[in-house]
N, C-alpha and C positions, 0 to 999 in steps of 0.2 A: 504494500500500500504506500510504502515512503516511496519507491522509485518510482511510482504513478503522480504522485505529489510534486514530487523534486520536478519530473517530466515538463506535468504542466505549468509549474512556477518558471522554468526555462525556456518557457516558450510565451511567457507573461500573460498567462492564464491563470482566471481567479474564478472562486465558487458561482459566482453570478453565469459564467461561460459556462461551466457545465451543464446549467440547464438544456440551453440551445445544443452544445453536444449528444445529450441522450434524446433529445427530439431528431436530432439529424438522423444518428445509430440509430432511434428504431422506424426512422420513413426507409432507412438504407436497407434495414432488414423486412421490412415489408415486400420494398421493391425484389427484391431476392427471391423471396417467398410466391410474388406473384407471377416472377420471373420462371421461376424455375416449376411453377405449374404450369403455366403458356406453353413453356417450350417442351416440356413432359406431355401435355395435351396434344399438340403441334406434331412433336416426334415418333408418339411412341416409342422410349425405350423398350421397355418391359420386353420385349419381342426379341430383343435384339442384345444388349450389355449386360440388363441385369439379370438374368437368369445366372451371367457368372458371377456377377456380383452376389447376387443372394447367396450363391454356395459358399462362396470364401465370405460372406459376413454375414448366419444369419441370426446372430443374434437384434443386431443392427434392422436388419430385415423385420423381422416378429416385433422390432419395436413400430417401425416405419406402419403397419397391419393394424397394430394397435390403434396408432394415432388417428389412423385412417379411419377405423372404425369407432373411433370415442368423439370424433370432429363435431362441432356443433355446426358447424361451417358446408358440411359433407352431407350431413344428416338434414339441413336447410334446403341442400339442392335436391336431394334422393326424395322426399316429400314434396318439392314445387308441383303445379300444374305445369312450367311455364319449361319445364323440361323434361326431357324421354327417359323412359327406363336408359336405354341404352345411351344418351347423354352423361344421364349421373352417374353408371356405374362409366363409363371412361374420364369424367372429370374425377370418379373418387380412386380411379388407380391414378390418375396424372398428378392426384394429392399424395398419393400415398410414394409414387417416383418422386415427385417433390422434393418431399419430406428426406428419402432417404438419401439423394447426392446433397442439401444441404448438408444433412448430419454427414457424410464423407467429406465434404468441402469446411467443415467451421473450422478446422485451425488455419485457413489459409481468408476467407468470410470473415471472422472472428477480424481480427487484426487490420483487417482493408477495410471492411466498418469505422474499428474506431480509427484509423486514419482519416478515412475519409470526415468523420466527423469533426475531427481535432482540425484538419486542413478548412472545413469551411467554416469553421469559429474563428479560427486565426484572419482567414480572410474578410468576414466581414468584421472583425475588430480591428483590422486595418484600413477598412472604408471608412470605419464610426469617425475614428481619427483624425 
């Protein structure tokens, strides 16, 4: 927690900035999120990578299933009028593909987040200026 402190004091950032950081971080992890159901939707993995994927991770996998299946989000579309059985079950695998390249991608997600977030607090505390 001190080298996070020290970090942001180094870079002349004060508690007030933070805020605007964890509002960037999570539009950044939103955009992610909605990213990588588009292009899971768009692509179809499942067909094609992760069948290897699942073998070599599934515990990862049975989580990814889980989420899929506890989704409030999932479970909104699979009930709509406004969409086909065969709709919601391929947005709820495109969630559940989602779901499981973020969680293979967060330590590399993780840290480009909060860059990105730290990079655009600095920049606009250099416009304020």
């Amino acid at each position: 927690m001190e080298k996070l402190k020290d970090y942001f004091h180094s870079k002349g950032l004060d508690a007030t900035d933070i805020a605007k950081g964890v509002i960037v971080h999570e539009v950044a992890g939103l955009a992610v999120l909605v990213g990588a159901w588009a292009a899971c939707y768009a692509v179809k993995p499942s067909g094609r990578i992760l069948n290897e994927l699942q073998s070599r991770h599934p515990t990862l996998w049975r989580s990814a299933e889980l989420r899929m299946k506890n989704s409030g989000i999932i479970n909104k579309i699979r009930n709509s009028r406004l969409v086909t059985s065969s709709q919601g079950a391929r947005l709820a695998v495109a969630f559940g593909e989602g779901y499981f390249f973020r969680k293979l991608c967060a330590p590399v997600l993780i840290p480009l987040k909060l860059w990105i977030a730290v990079q655009f607090v600095l920049l606009t505390k250099k416009q304020e200026t």
